[in-house]
N, C-alpha and C positions, 0 to 999 in steps of 0.2 A: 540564489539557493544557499543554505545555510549549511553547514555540516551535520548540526542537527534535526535536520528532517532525514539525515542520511541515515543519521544513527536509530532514529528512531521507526523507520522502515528495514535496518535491519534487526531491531528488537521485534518487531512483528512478524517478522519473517522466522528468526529463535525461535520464538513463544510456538507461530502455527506448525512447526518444524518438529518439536517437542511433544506437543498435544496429540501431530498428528498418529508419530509412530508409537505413542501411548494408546490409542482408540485400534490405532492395529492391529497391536500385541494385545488387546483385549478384545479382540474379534468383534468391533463396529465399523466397518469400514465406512459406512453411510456417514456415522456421525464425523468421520477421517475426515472424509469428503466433504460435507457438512465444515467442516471447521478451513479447511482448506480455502473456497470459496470465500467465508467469510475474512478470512485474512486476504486476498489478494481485491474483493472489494474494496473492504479497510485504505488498503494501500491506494487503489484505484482512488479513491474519494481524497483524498491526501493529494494526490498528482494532479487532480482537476484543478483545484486553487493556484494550485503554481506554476501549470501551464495557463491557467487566463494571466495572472498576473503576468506573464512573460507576454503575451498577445497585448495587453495594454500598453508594458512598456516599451512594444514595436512601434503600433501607432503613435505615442508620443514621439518617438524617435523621428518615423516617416513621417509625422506632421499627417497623420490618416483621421483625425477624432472630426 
């Protein structure tokens, strides 16, 4: 795992952090909520690839392919 996938899930975490308490303070909580989701998706879709990668390189390890 790189330090850059660190950094760059916690720039998306900033960003929906940001946005969120802007739709707040402008009375859209939906669209809040709404943005919310899509950033922890985002991140979700980010951490699939790097958990298979990690499960692949068990099997190499254990000799499992």
């Amino acid at each position: 795992m790189d330090v850059d996938l660190i950094f760059r899930i916690a720039g998306i975490g900033i960003i929906v952090a940001v946005l969120n308490q802007v739709l707040t303070r402008a009375e859209r909580p939906e669209q809040a909520m709404m943005t919310t989701l899509a950033g922890i998706i985002v991140v979700a879709m980010m951490m699939i690839s790097e958990i298979s990668n990690l499960f692949d390189t068990v099997r190499q390890v254990f000799g499992l392919l």
